[in-house]
C-alpha positions as CSV (number, residue, x, y, z in Angstrom):
1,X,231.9,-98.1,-78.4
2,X,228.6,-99.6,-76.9
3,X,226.7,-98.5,-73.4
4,X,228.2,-101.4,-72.3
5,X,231.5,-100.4,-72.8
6,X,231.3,-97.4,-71.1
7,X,233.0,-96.8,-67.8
8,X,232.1,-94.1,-65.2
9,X,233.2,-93.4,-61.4
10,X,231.4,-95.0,-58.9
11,X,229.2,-92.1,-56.8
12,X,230.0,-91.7,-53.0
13,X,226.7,-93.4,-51.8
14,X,227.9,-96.9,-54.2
15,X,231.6,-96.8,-52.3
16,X,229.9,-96.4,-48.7
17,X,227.7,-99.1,-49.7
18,X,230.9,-101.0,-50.7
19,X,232.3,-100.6,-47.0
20,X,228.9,-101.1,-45.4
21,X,228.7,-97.4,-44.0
22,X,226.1,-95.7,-44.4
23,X,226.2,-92.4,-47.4
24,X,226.4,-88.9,-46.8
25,X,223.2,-87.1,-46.8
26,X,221.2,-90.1,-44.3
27,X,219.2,-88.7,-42.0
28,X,219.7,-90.1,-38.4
29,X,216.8,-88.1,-36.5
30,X,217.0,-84.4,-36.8
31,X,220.6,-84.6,-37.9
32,X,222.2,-85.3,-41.1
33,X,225.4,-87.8,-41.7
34,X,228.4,-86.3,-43.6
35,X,230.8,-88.6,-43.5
36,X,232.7,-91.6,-42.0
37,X,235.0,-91.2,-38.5
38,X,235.6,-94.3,-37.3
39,X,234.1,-98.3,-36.8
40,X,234.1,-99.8,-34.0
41,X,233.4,-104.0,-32.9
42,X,229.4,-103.3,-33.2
43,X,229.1,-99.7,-34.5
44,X,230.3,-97.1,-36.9
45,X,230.4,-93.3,-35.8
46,X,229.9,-90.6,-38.3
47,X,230.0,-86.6,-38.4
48,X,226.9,-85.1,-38.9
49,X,224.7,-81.7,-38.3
50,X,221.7,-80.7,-37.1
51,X,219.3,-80.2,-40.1
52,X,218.4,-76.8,-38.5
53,X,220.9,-75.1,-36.3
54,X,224.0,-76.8,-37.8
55,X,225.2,-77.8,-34.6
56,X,228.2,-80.6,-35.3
57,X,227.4,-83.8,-33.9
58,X,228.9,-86.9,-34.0
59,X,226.7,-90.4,-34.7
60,X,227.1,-93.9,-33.4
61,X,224.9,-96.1,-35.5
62,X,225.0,-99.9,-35.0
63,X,225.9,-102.0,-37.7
64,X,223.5,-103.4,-40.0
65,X,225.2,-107.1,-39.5
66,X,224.6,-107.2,-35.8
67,X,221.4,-105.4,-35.2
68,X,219.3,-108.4,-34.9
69,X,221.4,-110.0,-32.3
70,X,219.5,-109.4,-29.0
71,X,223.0,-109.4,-27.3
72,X,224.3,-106.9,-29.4
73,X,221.4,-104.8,-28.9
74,X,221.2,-105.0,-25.5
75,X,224.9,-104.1,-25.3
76,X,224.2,-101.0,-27.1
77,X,220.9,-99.9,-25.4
78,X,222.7,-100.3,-21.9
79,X,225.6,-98.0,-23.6
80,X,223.0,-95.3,-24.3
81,X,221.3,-96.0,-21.0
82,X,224.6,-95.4,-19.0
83,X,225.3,-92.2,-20.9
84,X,221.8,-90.8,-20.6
85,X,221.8,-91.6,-16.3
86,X,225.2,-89.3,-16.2
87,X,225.5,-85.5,-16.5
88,X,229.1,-84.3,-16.3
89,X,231.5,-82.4,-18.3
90,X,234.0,-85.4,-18.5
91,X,231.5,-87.9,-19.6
92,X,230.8,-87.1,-23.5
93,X,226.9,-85.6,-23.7
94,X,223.8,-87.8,-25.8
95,X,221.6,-85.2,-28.1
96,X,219.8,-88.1,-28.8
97,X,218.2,-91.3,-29.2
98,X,216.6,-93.6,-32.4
99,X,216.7,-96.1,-34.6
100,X,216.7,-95.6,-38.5
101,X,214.5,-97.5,-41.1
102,X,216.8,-100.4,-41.5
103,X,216.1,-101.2,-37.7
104,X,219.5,-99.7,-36.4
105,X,219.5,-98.3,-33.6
106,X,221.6,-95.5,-33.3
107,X,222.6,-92.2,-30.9
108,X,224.3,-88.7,-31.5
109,X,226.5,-87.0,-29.3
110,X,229.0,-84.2,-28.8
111,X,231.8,-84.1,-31.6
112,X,235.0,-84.0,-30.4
113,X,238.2,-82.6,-32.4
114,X,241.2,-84.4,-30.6
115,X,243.0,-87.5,-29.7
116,X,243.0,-90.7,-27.4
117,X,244.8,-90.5,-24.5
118,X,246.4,-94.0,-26.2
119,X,247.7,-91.7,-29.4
120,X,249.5,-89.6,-26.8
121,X,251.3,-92.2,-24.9
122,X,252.0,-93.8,-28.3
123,X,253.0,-90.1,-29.7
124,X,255.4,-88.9,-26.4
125,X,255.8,-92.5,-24.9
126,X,255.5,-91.9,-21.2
127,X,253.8,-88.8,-20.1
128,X,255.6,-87.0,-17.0
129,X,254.2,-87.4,-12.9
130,X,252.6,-83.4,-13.7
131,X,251.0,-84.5,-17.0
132,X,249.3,-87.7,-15.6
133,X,248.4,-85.5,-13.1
134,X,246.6,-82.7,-15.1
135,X,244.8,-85.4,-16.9
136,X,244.1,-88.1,-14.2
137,X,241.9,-85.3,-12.6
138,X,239.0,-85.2,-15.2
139,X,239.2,-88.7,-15.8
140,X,239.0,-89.7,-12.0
141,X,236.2,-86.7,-11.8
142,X,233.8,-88.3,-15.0
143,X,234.0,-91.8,-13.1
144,X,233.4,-91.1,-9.6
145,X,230.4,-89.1,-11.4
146,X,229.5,-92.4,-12.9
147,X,230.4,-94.5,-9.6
148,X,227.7,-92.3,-8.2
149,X,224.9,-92.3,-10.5
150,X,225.4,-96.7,-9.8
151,X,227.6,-97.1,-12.8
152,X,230.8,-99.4,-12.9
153,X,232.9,-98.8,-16.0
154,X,234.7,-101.9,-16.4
155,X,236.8,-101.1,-19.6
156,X,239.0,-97.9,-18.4
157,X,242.0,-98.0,-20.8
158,X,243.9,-95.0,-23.0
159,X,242.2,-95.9,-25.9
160,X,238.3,-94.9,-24.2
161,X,239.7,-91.5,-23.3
162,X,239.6,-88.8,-25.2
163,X,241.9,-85.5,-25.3
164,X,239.7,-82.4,-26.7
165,X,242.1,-79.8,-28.2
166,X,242.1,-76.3,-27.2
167,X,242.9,-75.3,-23.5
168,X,242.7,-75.7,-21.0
169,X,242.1,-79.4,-21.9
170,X,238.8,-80.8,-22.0
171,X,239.1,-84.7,-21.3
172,X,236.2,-86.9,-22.0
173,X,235.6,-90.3,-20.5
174,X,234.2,-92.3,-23.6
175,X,232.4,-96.3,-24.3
176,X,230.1,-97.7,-22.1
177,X,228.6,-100.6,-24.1
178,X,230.2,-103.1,-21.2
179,X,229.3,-100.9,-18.0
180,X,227.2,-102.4,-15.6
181,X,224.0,-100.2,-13.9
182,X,224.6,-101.0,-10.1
183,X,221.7,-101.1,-7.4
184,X,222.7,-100.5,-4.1
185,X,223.1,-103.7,-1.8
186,X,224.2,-103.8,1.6
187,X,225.1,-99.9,2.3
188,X,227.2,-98.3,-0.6
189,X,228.6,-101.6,-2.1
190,X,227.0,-102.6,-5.6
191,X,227.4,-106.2,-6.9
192,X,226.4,-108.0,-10.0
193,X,225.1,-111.1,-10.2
194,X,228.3,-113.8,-10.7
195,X,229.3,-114.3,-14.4
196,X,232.1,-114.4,-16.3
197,X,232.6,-110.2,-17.0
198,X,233.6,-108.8,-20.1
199,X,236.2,-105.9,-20.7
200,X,240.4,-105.8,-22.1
201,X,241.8,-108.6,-20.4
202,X,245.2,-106.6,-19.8
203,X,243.2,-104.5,-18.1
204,X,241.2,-106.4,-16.1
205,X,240.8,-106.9,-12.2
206,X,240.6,-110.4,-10.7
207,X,236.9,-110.5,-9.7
208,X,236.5,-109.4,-13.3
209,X,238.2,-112.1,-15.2
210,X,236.7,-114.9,-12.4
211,X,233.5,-113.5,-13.1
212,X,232.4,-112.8,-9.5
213,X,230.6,-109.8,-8.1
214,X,232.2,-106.4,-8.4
215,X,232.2,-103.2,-7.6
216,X,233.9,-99.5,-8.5
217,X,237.2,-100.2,-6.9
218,X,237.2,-102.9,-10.6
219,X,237.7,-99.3,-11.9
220,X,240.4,-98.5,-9.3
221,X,242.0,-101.7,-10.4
222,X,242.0,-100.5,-14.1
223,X,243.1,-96.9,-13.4
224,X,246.4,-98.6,-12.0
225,X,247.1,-100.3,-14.9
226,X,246.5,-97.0,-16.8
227,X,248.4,-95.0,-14.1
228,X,251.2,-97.4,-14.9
229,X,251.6,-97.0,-18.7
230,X,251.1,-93.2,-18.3
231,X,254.3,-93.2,-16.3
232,X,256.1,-96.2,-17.5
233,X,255.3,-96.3,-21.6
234,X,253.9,-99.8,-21.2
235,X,251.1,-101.7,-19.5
236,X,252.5,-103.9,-16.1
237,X,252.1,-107.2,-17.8
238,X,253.0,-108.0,-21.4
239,X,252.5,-110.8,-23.3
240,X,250.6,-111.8,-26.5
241,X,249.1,-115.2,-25.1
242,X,246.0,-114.1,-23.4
243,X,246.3,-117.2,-21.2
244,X,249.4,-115.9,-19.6
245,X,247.6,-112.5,-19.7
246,X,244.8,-113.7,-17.3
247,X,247.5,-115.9,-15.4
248,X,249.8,-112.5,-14.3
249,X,246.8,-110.6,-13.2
250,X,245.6,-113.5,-11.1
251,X,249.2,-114.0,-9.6
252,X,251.9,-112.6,-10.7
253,X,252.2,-108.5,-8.3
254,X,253.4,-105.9,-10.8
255,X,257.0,-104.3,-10.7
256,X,257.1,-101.1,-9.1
257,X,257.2,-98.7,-11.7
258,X,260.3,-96.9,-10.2
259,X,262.6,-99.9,-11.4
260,X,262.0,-99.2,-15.2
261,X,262.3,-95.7,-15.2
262,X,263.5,-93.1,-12.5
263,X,259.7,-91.6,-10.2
264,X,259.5,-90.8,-6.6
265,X,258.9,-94.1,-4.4
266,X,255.4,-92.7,-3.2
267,X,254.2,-93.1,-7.1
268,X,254.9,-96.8,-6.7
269,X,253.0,-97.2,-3.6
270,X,249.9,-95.4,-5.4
271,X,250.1,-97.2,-8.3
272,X,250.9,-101.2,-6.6
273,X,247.9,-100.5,-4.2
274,X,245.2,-99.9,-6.9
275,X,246.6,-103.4,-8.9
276,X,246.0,-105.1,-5.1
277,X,244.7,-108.7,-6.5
278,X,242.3,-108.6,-3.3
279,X,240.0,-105.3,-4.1
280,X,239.3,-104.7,0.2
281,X,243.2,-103.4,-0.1
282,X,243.0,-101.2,-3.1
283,X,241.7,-97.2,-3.0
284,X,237.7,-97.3,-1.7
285,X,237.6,-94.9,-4.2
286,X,238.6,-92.5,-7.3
287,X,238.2,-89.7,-4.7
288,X,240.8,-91.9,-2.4
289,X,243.2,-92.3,-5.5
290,X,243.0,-89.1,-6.4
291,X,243.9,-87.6,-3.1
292,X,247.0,-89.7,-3.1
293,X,248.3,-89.6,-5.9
294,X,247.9,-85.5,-5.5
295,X,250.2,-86.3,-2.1
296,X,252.8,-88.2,-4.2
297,X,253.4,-86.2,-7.4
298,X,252.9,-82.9,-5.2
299,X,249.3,-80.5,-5.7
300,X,249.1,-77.2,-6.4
301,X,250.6,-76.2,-3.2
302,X,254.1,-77.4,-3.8
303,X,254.2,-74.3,-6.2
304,X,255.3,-76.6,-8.9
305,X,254.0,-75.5,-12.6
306,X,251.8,-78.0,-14.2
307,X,252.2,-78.4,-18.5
308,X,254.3,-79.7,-20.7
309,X,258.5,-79.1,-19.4
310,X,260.8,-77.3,-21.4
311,X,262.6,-78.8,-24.8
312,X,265.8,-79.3,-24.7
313,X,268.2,-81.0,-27.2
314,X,269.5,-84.4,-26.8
315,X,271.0,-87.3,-28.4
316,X,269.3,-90.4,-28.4
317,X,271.0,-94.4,-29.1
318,X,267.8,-96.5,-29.5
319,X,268.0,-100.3,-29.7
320,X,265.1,-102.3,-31.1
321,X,264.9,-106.2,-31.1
322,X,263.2,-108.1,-34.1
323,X,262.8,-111.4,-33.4
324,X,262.5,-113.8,-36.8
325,X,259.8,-116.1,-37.3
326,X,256.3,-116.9,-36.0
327,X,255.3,-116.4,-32.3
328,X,254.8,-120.3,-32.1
329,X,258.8,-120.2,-32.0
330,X,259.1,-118.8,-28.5
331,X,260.7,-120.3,-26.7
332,X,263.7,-120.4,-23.6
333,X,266.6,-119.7,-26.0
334,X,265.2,-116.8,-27.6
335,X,263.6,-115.5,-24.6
336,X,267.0,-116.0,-22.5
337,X,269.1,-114.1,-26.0
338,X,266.4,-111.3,-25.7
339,X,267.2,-110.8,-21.7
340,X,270.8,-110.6,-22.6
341,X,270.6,-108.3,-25.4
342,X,268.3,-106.0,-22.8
343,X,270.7,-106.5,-20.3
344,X,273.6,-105.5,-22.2
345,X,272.1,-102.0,-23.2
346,X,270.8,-101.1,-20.4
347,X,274.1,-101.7,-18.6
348,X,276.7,-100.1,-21.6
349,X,274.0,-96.9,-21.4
350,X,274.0,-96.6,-18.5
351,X,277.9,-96.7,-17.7
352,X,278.1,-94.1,-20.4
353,X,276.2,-91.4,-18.9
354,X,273.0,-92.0,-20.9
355,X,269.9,-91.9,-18.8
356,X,267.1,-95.2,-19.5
357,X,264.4,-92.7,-20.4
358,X,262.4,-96.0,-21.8
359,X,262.5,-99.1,-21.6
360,X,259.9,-102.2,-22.2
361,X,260.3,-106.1,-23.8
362,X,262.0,-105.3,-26.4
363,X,263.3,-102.0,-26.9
364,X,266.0,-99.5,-24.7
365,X,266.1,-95.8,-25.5
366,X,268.6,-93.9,-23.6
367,X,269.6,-90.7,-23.8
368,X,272.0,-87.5,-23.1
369,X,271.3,-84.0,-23.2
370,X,273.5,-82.2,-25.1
371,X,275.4,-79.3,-24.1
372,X,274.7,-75.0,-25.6
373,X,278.4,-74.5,-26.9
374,X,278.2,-76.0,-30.3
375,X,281.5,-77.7,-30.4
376,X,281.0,-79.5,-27.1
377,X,277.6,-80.8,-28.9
378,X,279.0,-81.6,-31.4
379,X,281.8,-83.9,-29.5
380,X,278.6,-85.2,-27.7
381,X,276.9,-86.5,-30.7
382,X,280.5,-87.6,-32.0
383,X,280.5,-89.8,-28.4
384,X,277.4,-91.1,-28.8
385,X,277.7,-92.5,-32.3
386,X,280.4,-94.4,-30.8
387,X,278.9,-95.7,-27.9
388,X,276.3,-96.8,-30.1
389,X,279.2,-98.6,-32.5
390,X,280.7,-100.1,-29.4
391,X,277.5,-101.8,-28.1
392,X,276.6,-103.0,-32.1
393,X,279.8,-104.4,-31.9
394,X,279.5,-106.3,-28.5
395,X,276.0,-107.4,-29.6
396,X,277.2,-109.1,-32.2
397,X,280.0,-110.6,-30.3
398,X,277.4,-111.8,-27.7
399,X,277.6,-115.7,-25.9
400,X,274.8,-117.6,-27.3
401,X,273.3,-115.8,-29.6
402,X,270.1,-117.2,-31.2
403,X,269.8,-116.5,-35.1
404,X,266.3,-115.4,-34.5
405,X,267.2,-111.9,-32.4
406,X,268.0,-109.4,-34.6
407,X,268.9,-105.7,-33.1
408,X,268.9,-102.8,-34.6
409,X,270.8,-99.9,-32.8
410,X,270.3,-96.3,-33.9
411,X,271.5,-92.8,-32.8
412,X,269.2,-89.6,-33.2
413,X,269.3,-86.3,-32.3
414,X,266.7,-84.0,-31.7
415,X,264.4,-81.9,-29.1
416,X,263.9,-83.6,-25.8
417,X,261.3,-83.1,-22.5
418,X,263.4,-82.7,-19.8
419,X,263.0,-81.6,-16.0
420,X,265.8,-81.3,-13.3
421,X,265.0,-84.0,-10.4
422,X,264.0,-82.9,-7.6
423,X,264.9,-83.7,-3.6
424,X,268.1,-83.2,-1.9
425,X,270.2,-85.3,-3.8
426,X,269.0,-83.1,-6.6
427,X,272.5,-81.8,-7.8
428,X,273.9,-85.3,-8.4
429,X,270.7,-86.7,-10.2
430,X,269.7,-87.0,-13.5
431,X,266.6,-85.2,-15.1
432,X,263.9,-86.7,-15.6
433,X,263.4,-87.3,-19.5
434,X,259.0,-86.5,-20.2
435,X,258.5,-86.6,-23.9
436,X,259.4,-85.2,-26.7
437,X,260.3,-85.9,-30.5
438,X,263.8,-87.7,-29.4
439,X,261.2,-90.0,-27.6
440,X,259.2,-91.0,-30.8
441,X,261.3,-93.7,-32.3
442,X,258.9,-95.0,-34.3
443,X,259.2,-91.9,-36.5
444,X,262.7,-91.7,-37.1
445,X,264.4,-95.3,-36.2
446,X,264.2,-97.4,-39.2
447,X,261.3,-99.8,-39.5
448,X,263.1,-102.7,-41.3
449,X,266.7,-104.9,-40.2
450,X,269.5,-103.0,-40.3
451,X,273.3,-104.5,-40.2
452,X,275.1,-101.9,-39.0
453,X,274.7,-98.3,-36.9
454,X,272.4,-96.5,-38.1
455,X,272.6,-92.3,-37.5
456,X,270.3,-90.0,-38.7
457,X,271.3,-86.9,-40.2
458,X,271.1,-84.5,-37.2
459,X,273.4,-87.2,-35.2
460,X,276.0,-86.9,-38.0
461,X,275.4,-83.1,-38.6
462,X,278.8,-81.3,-38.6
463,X,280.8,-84.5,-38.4
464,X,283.4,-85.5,-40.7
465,X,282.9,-88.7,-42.6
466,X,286.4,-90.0,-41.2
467,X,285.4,-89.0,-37.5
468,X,282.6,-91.7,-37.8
469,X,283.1,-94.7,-35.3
């Protein structure tokens, strides 16, 4: 066999080359990269060490394609800039500041070991009033640090917070390549020069999408959209066409978040004043907010205990809608069939005892605690198999069904969040459903079309194959 023949593994600094990152053992500064963590639009971060005290860092170095766009430099520079002006323990700390040889600029900062607040939501799928509570404080805290030091955010979402482990909780407001470095005009109100602004347009305030001048309470706007899918499981306004995006947050007022899934009236009210389209009627604030949504969800005072609520178990019946085809297909038929197919589960849940513990555009969870004695749980589990066969059945008998809507309905059983309502119609409530691994479909509904029930094996534990529905 000739040299040319011969075949040997590529090294590590060849397959970071390969993926444009940059190898392990590069020097950024005084510290040294170790690996890859994560790429962003402009930038890839990377663990690394100080060459000296081995102090963990993390490194944001922009990449190599875009560093000689002035724009994109510019972007990143005011990033570095915003995080330098601010010193707070919820706004994530610069070590510091430089540019390797390949002229890329680059800057290190605190590691964090963790997850976004948007892997939680997706992990527990709405967080309970006490939990949005507990984390809305340091969040509120870093950006009313910002607000001060002349800083506007404009890109608050789940995914640019970050959730430290270890407790109590460390939370760390995160990404400022968009925020805007405010002077002060006119007393304490800062305003840009008009443009159109960037940021996530299903975040985004009105002045923000027209482009006009803003100020913090942009932020408030966002927090309300983030309020709402802490609570809710989903963002106010849905919809993949971003013109229809823009067009709701222009016009259409968001639905309380009390009609799609049982919270106290005085939640609503905080969250529908932030999303205000006219920003002189929304919080002045994040101290404002904060202060009442303390007042609605009930401080330390009310002698309430904060954390995570007890696991309980509970049986879930989960329907998912696929709809066949490309989204060019949309249309009123299949929108009108998805309503119907919402409606209908909702209402048969409902009638059977199962609380709506989530619902968005197309899914409907609903669920029932079970009860200690094993038999009665397993007659539970038995019931709710069937009420799950008895809606299959009516869905497929459905008026008008459009062959693109496919449903899949499955039963689950496992542990639950729960917490007994509160007020004095208390005793004829339901609980509250918070979280739990009953509320993570994803990881145990089936992922492709299914034709018929489908029941995991704790739903059918214990039951006889001929006492299936």
């Amino acid at each position: 066999m000739t040299r040319e023949d011969e075949t040997r593994a590529f090294s590590e600094v060849e397959r970071a080359a390969a993926r444009g990152e940059l190898p392990p053992g590069t020097l950024a500064g005084e510290y040294i990269l170790e690996g890859f963590i994560a790429r962003g639009g402009c930038g890839v971060v990377y663990s690394a060490r100080h060459t000296r005290s081995g102090r963990p860092a993390a490194v944001k170095v922009l990449s190599e394609a875009v560093a000689h766009s002035r724009r994109v430099v510019e972007r990143f520079a005011r990033e570095i800039e915003a995080l330098q002006s601010i010193s707070h323990p919820n706004i994530i700390e610069i070590y510091e500041v430089g540019e390797l040889s390949g002229h890329q600029p680059f800057y290190v900062m605190e590691r964090l070991v963790g997850q976004t607040l948007d892997a939680l939501i997706r992990a527990e799928t709405r967080l309970g009033p006490r939990e949005v509570l507990e984390l809305f404080e340091p969040i509120c805290a870093g950006l009313g640090a910002a607000h001060a030091a002349g800083i506007v955010h404009r890109d608050v979402k789940a995914s640019n917070i970050f959730i430290c482990t270890g407790q109590p909780r460390t939370v760390k407001l995160l990404d400022f390549g968009i925020a805007k470095l405010m002077g002060p005009e006119e007393g304490s109100t800062w305003l840009t020069t008009a443009g159109r602004m960037p940021g996530t347009p299903s975040i985004m305030a009105p002045e923000q999408i027209l482009g006009g001048h803003i100020d913090a309470r942009v932020d408030v706007y966002a927090l309300g959209v983030l309020l709402h899918r802490m609570l809710v499981g989903r963002l106010p306004f849905l919809t993949h066409d971003m013109d229809e995006m823009v067009r709701k947050h222009l016009e259409e007022p968001p639905l309380p978040p009390s009609l799609r899934v049982p919270l106290p009236l005085e939640l609503d009210a905080v969250v529908l004043r932030c999303m205000e389209k006219r920003r002189e009627r929304r919080f002045g604030s994040v101290e404002e907010l904060m202060r009442a949504l303390r007042e609605a969800i009930g401080g330390p005072a009310s002698g309430v205990q904060s954390g995570v609520d007890p696991a309980v178990p509970g049986v879930a019946v989960y329907l998912e809608i696929k709809t066949r085809g490309g989204s060019d297909e949309i249309d009123d038929a299949l929108t009108a069939d998805v309503g119907q197919v919402l409606d209908m589960a909702e209402s048969q849940l409902s009638r059977a005892g199962f609380i709506l513990a989530s619902t968005t555009g197309n899914e409907v969870l609903g669920v029932r605690l079970l009860p200690a004695d094993a038999g009665e749980e397993r007659q539970a589990r038995r019931a709710a198999l069937g009420v799950a066969s008895a809606l299959h059945q009516a869905l497929g008998r459905r008026a008008g069904a459009d062959p693109r809507v496919h449903v899949n309905v499955s039963v689950h059983a496992d542990d639950v969040h729960a917490r007994a309502a509160g007020g004095a119609a208390a005793a004829a409530a339901q609980p509250e459903i918070t979280g739990g691994a009953l509320m993570c479909a994803g990881l145990w509904a089936p992922a492709d079309e299914v034709h018929e029930v489908f029941a995991t094996p704790s739903a059918k534990a214990g039951i006889l194959t001929d006492e299936l529905p």
